[in-house]
PATI-58232 format. One line per 4 residues: number of its first residue (from 1); for each residue x, y, z of C-alpha. Coordinates in pm, whole numbers, plus 32768, in hexadecimal, padded with zeros to 4 digits. Example, Ala and Ser with C-alpha at 12.3 -4.5 7.8 and 13.67 -1.06 7.14 Angstrom:
REM PATI-58232
1	84CE/7E3E/830C | 8557/7F96/82CA $
REM end
This chain:
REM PATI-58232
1	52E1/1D23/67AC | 5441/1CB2/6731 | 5419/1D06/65C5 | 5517/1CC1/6490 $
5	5627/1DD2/6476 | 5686/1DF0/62DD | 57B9/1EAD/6354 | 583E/1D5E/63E1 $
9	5812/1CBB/62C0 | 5899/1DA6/61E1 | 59E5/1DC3/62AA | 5A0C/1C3A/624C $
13	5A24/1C9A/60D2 | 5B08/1D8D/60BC | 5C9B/1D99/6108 | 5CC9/1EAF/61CC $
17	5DE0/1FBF/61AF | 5E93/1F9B/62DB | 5EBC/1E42/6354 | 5E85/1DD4/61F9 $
21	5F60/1C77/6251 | 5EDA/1C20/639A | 5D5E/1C23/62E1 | 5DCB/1B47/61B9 $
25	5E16/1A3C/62C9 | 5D17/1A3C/639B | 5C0A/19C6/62D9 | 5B8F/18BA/63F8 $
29	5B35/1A0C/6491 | 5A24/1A1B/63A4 | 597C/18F7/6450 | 5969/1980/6598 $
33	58BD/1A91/64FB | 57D5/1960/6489 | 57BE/18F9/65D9 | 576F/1A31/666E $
37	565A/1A7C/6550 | 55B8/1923/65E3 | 556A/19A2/6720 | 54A8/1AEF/6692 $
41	5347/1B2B/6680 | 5386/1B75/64CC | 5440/1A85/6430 | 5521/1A5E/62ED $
45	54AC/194E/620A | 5562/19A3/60F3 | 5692/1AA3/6075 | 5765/1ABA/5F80 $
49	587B/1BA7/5F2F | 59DA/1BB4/5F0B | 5A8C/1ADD/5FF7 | 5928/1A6A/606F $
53	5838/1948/6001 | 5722/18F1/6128 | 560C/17E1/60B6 | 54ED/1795/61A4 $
57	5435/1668/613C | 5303/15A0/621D | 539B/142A/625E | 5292/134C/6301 $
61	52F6/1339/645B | 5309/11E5/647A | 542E/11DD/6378 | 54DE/12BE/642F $
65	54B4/1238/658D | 55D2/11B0/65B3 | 5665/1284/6488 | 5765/11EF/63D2 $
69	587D/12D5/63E2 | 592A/1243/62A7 | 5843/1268/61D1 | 57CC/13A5/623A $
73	5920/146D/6239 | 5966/1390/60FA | 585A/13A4/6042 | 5826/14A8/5F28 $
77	5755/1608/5F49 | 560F/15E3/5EB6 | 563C/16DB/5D66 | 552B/17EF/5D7E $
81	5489/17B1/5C43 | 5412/1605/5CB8 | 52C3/160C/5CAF | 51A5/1542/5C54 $
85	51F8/1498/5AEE | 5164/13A5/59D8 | 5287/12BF/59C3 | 52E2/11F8/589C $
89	5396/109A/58CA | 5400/0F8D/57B9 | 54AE/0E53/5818 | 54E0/0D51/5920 $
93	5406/0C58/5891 | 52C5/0D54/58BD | 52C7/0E01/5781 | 523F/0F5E/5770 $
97	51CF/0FDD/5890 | 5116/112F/58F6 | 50DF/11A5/5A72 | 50D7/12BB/5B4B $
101	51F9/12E6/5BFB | 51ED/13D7/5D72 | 530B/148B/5DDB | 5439/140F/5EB9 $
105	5439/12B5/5DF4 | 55AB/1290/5DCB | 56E9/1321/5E9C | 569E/12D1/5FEC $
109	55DA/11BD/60AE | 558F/1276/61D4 | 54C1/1364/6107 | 53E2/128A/6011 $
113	5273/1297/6069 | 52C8/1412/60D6 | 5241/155B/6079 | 52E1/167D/5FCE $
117	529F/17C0/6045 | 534E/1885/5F44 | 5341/1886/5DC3 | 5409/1952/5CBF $
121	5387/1917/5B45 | 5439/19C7/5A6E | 5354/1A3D/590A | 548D/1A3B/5838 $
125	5475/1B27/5724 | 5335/1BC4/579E | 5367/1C1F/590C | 540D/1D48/592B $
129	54FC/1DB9/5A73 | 5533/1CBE/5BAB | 5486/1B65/5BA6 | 5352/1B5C/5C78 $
133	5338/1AD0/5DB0 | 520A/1A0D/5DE3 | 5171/1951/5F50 | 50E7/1810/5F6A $
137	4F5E/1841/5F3F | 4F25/172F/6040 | 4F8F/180D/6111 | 4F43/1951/60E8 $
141	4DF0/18D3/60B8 | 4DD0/182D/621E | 4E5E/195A/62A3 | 4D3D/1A3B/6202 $
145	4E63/1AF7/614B | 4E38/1C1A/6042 | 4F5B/1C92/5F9C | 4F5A/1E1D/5FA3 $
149	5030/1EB9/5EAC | 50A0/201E/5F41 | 5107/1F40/60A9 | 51CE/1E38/5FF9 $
153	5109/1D45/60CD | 5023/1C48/6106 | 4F12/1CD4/61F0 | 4DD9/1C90/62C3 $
157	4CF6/1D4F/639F | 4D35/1D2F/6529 | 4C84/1D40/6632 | 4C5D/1EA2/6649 $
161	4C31/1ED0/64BE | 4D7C/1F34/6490 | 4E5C/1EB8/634F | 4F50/1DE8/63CF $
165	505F/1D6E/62EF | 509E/1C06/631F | 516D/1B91/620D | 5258/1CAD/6154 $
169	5312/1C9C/601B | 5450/1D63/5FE2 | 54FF/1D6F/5E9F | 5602/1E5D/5E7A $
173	56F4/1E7F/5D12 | 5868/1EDB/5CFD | 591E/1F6A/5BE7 | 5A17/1E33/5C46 $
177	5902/1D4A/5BF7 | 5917/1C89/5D0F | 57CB/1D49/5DBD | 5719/1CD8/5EFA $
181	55F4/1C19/5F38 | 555A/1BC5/608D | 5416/1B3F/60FF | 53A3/1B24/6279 $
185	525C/1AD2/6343 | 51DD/1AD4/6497 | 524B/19BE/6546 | 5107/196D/65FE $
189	503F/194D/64A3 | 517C/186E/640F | 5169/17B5/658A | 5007/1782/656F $
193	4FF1/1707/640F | 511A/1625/6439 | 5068/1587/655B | 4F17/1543/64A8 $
197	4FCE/14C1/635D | 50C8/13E5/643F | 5216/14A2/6395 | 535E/1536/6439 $
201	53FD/164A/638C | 5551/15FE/62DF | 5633/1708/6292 | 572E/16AF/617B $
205	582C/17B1/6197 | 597A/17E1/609D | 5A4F/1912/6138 | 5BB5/193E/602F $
209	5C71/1A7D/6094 | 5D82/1AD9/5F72 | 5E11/1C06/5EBE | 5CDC/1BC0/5D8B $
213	5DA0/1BFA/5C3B | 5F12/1BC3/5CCF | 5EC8/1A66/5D73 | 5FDE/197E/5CE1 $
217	5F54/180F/5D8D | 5F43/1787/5EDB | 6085/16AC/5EDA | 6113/163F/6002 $
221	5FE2/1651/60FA | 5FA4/1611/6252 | 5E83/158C/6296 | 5D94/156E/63D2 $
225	5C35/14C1/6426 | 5B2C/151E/6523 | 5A2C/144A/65CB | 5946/14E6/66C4 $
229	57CA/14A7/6714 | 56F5/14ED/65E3 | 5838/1591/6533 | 5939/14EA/6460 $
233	5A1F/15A8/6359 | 5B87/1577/62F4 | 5C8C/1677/624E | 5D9A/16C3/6236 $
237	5EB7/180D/61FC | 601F/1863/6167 | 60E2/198F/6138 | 5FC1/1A00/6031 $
241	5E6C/19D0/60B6 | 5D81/18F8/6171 | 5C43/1831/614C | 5B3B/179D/6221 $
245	5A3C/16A5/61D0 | 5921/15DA/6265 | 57E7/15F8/6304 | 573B/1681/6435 $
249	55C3/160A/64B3 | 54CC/16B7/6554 | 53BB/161B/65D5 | 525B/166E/6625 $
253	5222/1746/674C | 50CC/16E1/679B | 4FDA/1588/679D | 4EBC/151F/670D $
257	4E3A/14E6/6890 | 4EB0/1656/68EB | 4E06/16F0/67A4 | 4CB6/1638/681F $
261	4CC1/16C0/6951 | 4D2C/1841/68E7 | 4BCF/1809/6812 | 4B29/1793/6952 $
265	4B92/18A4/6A43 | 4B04/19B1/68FF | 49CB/191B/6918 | 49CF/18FF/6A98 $
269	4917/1A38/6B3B | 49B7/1A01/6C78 | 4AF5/1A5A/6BF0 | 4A8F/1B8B/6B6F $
273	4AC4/1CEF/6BD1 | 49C7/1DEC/6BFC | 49D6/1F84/6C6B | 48E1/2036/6D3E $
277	47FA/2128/6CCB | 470A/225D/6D6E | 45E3/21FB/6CEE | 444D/2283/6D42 $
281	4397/2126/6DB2 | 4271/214D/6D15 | 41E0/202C/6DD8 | 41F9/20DC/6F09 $
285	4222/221B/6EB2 | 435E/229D/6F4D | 44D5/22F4/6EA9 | 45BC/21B1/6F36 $
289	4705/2140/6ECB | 4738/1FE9/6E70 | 47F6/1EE2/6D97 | 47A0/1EAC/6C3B $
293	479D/1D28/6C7F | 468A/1C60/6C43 | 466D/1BE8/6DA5 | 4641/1D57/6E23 $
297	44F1/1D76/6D4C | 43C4/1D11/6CDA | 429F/1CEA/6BEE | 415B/1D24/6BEB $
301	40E1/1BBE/6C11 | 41E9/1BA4/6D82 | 4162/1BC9/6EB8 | 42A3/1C8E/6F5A $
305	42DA/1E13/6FF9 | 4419/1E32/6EF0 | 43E2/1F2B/6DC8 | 4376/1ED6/6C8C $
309	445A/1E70/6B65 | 43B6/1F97/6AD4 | 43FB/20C9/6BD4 | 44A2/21C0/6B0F $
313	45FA/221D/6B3E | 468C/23AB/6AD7 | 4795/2408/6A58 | 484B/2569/69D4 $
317	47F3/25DA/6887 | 4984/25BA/67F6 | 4942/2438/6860 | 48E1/2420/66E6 $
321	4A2C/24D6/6655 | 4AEA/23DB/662B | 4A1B/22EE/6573 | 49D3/241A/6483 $
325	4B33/246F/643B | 4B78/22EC/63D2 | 4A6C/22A2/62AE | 4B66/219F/6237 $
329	4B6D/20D8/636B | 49F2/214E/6400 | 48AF/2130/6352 | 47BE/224E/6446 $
333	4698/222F/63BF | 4561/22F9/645E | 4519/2242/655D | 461A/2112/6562 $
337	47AE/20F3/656F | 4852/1FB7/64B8 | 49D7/1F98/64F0 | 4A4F/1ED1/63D1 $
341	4AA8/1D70/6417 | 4A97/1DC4/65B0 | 494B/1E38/6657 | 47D8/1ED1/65EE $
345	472F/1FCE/66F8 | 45D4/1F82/66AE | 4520/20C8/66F3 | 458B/2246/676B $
349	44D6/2383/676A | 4513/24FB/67C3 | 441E/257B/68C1 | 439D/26E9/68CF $
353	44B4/273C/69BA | 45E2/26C4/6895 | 463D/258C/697B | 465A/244C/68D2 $
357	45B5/2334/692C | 45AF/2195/68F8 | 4545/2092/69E4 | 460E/1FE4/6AE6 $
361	45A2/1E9E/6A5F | 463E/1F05/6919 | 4780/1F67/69B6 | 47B8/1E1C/6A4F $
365	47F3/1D89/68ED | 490E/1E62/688D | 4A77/1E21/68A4 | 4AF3/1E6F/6A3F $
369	4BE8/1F7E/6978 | 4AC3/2007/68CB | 49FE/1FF6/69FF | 4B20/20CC/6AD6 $
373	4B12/21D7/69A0 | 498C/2211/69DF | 49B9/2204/6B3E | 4AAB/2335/6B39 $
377	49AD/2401/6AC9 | 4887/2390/6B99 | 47BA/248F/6C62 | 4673/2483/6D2D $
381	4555/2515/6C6E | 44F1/2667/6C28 | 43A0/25FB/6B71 | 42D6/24B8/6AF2 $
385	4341/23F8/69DD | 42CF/248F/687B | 4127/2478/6827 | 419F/23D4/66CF $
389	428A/228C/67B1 | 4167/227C/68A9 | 407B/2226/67A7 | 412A/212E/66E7 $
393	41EC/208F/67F6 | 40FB/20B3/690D | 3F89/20BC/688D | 400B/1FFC/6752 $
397	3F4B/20E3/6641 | 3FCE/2164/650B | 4067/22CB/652E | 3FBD/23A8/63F0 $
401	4037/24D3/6485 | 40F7/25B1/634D | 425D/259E/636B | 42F9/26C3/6299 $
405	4417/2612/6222 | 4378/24BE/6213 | 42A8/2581/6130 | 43A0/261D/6072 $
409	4481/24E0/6047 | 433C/2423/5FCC | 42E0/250D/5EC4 | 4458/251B/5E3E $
413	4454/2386/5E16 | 4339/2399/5D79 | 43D7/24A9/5C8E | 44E5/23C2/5C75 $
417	4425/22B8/5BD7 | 438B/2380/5ABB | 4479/24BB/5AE1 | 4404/25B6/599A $
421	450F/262F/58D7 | 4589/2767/59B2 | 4599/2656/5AE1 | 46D5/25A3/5B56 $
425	4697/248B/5C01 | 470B/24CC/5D69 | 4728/2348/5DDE | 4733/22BA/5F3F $
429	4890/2346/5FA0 | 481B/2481/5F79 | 46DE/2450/604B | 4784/234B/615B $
433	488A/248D/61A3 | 474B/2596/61E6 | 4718/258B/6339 | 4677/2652/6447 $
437	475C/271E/6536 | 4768/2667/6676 | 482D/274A/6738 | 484F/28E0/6753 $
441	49AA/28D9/66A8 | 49CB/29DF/65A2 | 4AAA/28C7/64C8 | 49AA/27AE/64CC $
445	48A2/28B8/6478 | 4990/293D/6349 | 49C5/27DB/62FB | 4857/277F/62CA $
449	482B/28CF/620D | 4913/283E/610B | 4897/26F1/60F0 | 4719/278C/60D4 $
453	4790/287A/5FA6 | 486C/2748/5F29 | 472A/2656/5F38 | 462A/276D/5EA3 $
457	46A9/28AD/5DF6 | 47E7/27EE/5D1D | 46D2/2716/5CA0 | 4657/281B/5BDD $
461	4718/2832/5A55 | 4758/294B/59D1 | 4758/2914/584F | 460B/2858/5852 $
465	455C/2965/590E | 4602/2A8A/5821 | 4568/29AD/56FD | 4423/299F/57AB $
469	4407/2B06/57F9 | 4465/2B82/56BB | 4344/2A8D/5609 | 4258/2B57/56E3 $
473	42E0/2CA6/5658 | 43D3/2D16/5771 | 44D4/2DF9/574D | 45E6/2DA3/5830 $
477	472E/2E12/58A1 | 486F/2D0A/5851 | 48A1/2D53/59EB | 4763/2CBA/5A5F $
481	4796/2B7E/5B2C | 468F/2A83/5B7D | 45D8/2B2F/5C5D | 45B7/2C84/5BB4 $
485	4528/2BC1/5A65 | 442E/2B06/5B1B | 4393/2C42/5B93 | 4369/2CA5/5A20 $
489	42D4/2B51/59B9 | 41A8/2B8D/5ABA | 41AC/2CF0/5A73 | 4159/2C54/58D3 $
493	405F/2B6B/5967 | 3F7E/2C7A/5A12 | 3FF3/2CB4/5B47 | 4037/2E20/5BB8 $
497	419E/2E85/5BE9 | 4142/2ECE/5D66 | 40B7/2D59/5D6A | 41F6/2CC5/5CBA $
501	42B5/2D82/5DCD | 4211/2CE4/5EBC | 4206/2BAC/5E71 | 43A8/2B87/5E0E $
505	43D5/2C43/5F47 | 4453/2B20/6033 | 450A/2A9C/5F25 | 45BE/2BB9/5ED9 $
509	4601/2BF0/607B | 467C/2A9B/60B3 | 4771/2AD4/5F52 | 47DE/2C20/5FF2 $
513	47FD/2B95/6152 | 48F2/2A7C/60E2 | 49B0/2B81/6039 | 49D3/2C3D/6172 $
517	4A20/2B2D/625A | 4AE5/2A2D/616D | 4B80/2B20/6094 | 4C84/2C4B/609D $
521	4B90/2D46/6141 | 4C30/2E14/6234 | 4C03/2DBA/63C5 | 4B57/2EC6/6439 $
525	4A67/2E1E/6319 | 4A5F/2CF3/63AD | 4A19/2D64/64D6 | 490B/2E1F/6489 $
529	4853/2D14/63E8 | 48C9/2C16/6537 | 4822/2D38/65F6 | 46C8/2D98/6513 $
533	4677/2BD5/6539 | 46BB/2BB0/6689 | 45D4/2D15/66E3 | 44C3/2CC3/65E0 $
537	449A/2B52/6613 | 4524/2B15/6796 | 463D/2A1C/6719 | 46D6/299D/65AB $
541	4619/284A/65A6 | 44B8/2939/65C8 | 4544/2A07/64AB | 45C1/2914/63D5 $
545	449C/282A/63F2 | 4380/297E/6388 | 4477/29E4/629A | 447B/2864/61FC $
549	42ED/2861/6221 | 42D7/29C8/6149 | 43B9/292C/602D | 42E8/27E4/601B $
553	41AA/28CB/5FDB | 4266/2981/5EF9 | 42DC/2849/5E44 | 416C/27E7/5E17 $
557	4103/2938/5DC0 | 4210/2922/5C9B | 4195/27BE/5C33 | 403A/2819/5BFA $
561	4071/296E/5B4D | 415C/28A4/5A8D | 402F/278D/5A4C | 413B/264C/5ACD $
565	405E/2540/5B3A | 4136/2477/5C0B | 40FB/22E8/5C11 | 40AB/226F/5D8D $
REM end
C-alpha cells in the first residue's frame, strides 16, 4: 500500500537553509506533490500550514464532468468553519426571512450541492489551544467510523479484527503560530462513498511561498496558468516568492456495478478458499485428509462415503496461545472462540491426551487466514475427542459433570452480586482472564496462577475481615494478611485450629505458589515448584485444574462457617 508520507508535506512548509531561493519559487512544485498524493492508497483532504492551504470538498460529479476550469481555479477556498447555518435575510421584496442554509452556498458554482468533509469551529473565548477539527458525520457514519482518541483516527474493525485507522487527524502547534493540520483517508472508503453519493473529490489548494514577516508585496509579477485533465491552477513568481492556486479532482476509483459484484463474489462459495485438514471420519471410521469445503462432506441426512461435517479435527495444545494472549481482540470462552467483528469457532475441547479439538464443519466457516493458522498445528489423533464434547455435541445431552473452575467462577459471581463487606467484587474481567492451562509451558501455567490468585485470593479485604475478627474476640497481629485472619475467624466460630488449617490450606498454596512463580522468588524456586506440578499431577493443566477444585471447596467451606447464603 502507497500510504501518505507527512515528511513530504512538511518539506512544502518550510524554507529550507540551503537553497532557501530556489524553494521560494517553486511553489507549482507543491502541486505535483498534489498530484502524486492522488495516485496513493491514503490521501490528503485537507492541510494547512505555512506556505500550505489544501481543501478537499465532495462536488456532485455531474457538475464537475466536464469541470469548469474557470471557476474552479477561480473560485474561492471554502473557509473551514462553513457549515450548516440558520440564515437570516431581510429585503428584496420578501421581508424577513429564516432558513437553513448547507455549506458551499456561495464562492464557487462547481461546488454547490457538494459536501464538506472538513469543519473547524472555533469556541471563541471558551475553547482552549488549536481549533478542532471535526468530519462530516455523513460520512463517518456510512463508513462505520469511531473516532479513537490515543490513534488520532477514525477507526473500524477489519476483517481479521484488527483496528484499522481509516481516517486520521493530525494537528500539530508552533511557537510561530502558524501550526499544521492535516487530515487523510483511505482512498478505497473515500472511492467507494463518492461512488454511492454520485460526488468527485475537489481539492482547493492555495500554495504562497515568502520570507513570512519580511514580505514587502508581490509587485511586478509574472504570472502563469495551467490546464490539464481534472487539474487547473494559475500562479505566478518574482524575485520574492511564489504562489500556486487552483484545484485538482480525483475521482472515484470504483462503481456502483463493481461494488455489487465485490458483495456478490463474498457471498459466492465458489469463490472461496478453503485448507485441508487430518481429520478421524467418524462415519467410517478411519484418519483421512480432506478439504474443509462443503462439497468434500456431509451430514447426517446425505447418502454419500465423504466424512461428516462433524469428524473431529486435532490440533497442538499451543493452538490456543494466541487467542489467550489477545483478550482485547479474542473472547475464549470454555468451549467457544469469538474474534471480534471477524469470525466465531463454535465449539473446541481438550481431550485426555491435551490435543485440542473442533469440528471440521466448524472450520469451514472461518476466515481462509484463520483456517491456514489452525491448519499449522493440525496432527492426527492420539485419543477420542473429550467425554464432556461427545455428549453435548454428539449424543446432544446436557454435560453436569463438575468443572473446578466453572465452579469456582460461579460461586465468585454469585459473591459478586451480594459480595459482604470483606468481599470485592471481582467482575467478569477478572473471571474471562482465568483460564485453564492448555499447554505444558511453565509461562502459561504461571500465567493462569496469577490470574486464579487475581480472580480469588485479592478478593478478600483486609480491613473488613480485621473488623470482623476482632468483634469475635481475636487477637491479631498488624502483619496478618487475608488469609492468615480468616483462619482465626473459623478458629472463633468453633472450628479447631487443625480444621482451620485445613480448610485455608489451598488458598494459602495457590497465594504462595503465585508468589513463587509470578514474583521475585529465586529460579532454583521456580523451578522447583515447575518440577513438584509436573511430578505430582503428570502436567500443569492436571495441577492447576485439582489445585482450582481444592480452593473452590475451600471457598465454600469459608462461606458456610462464615453463614453467607448466596442468592442463586
Amino acid at each position: 500500500m502507497k500510504r501518505f508520507k507527512m515528511s513530504e508535506l512538511e518539506s512544502l512548509t518550510e524554507c529550507p537553509k540551503h537553497g532557501a531561493m530556489e524553494w521560494l519559487l517553486g511553489a507549482e512544485d507543491s502541486v505535483g506533490f498534489l498530484k502524486n498524493n492522488a495516485e496513493t492508497d491514503e490521501l490528503l483532504i485537507y492541510a494547512s500550514g505555512k506556505s500550505v492551504l489544501i481543501h478537499g470538498v465532495l462536488a456532485l460529479s455531474s457538475k464537475v464532468t466536464p469541470p469548469d476550469a474557470h471557476d474552479l481555479q477561480n473560485g474561492s477556498i471554502p473557509d473551514a468553519d462553513d457549515c450548516w447555518v440558520i440564515q437570516r435575510a431581510w429585503g428584496g421584496g420578501e421581508g424577513h426571512r429564516i432558513y437553513l442554509e448547507p455549506p458551499l452556498s456561495f464562492g464557487s458554482k462547481s461546488l454547490e450541492g457538494g459536501e464538506k468533509l472538513i469543519y473547524r469551529r472555533p469556541f471563541h473565548g471558551v475553547q482552549q489551544g488549536p481549533t478542532l477539527i471535526e468530519l462530516s458525520q455523513k460520512l463517518v457514519h456510512s463508513l462505520g467510523l469511531y473516532f479513537v482518541p490515543e490513534r488520532k483516527a477514525y477507526c473500524r474493525l477489519d476483517h481479521r479484527g484488527d483496528i484499522e485507522d481509516v481516517i486520521k487527524v493530525f494537528q500539530r502547534e508552533s511557537v510561530d503560530g502558524w501550526g499544521l493540520n492535516v487530515v487523510t483517508i483511505l482512498r478505497n472508503d473515500l472511492g467507494k462513498y463518492m461512488a454511492l453519493s454520485g460526488t468527485s473529490l475537489v481539492l482547493r489548494f492555495d500554495f504562497t511561498r515568502v520570507k513570512w514577516g519580511s514580505f514587502s508585496g508581490w509587485g511586478t509579477i509574472e504570472h502563469y496558468e495551467k490546464n490539464e485533465r481534472d487539474l487547473f491552477y494559475h500562479g505566478g513568481k518574482n524575485g520574492q516568492g511564489s504562489f500556486a492556486y487552483g484545484a485538482i479532482i480525483i475521482r472515484p476509483n470504483v462503481t456502483v456495478d463493481e461494488l455489487v459484484q465485490e458483495w456478490k463474489d463474498e457471498d459466492d462459495p465458489k469463490k472461496r478458499q478453503y485448507a485441508i485438514f487430518k481429520i478421524y471420519d467418524r462415519k467410517n471410521k478411519r484418519n483421512v485428509e480432506t478439504s474443509c469445503a462443503p462439497e468434500f462432506l456431509s451430514n447426517y441426512f446425505q447418502q454419500s462415503d465423504l466424512p461428516w461435517e462433524v469428524s473431529p479435527a486435532f490440533f497442538r495444545p499451543e493452538v490456543l496461545l494466541r487467542f489467550k494472549s489477545d483478550p482485547e481482540k479474542f473472547t475464549l470462552e470454555d468451549r467457544s472462540i469469538t474474534c471480534r467483528n471477524a469470525w466465531h469457532l463454535k465449539t473446541y475441547d481438550i481431550n485426555e491426551a491435551g490435543q485440542v479439538h473442533t469440528y471440521i464443519g466448524y472450520l469451514a466457516k472461518l476466515p481462509y487466514e484463520e483456517q491456514l493458522y489452525w491448519q499449522s498445528f493440525n496432527e492426527w489423533p492420539r485419543g477420542s475427542i473429550s467425554g464432556r464434547a461427545f455428549k453435548t455435541d454428539i449424543l446432544g445431552e446436557w454435560d453436569t459433570a463438575y468443572d473446578p473452575l466453572n465452579a469456582l467462577k460461579h460461586t465468585i459471581r454469585r459473591l459478586d452480586k451480594s459480595p459482604p463487606r470483606w468481599w470485592k467484587p471481582r467482575g467478569e474481567a477478572l473471571s474471562d482472564a482465568t483460564r485453564y492451562p492448555a499447554t505444558d509451558s511453565p509461562k502459561e501455567w504461571a500465567d493462569e496462577i496469577l490470574a486464579l490468585d487475581q480472580l480469588l485470593i485479592e478478593g478478600f479485604l483486609v480491613r473488613p475481615l480485621q473488623t470482623q475478627a476482632e468483634s469475635t474476640g481475636c487477637i491479631l497481629d498488624p502483619k496478618w494478611k487475608s488469609l492468615k485472619i480468616i483462619q482465626e475467624i473459623l478458629i472463633a466460630n468453633g472450628k479447631s485450629e487443625t480444621d482451620a488449617v485445613a480448610i485455608m490450606a489451598p488458598l494459602q498454596t495457590l497465594h504462595n505458589l503465585r508468589t513463587v512463580v509470578k514474583g521475585h522468588a529465586t529460579t532454583e524456586k521456580k523451578k522447583k515448584a515447575e518440577v513438584e506440578a509436573r511430578t505430582n499431577y503428570g502436567n500443569f493443566r492436571s495441577h492447576f485444574t485439582q489445585l482450582t477444585a481444592d480452593c473452590d471447596n475451600a471457598l465454600n467451606d469459608v462461606l458456610t462457617a462464615f453463614g453467607v447464603i448466596l442468592e442463586s
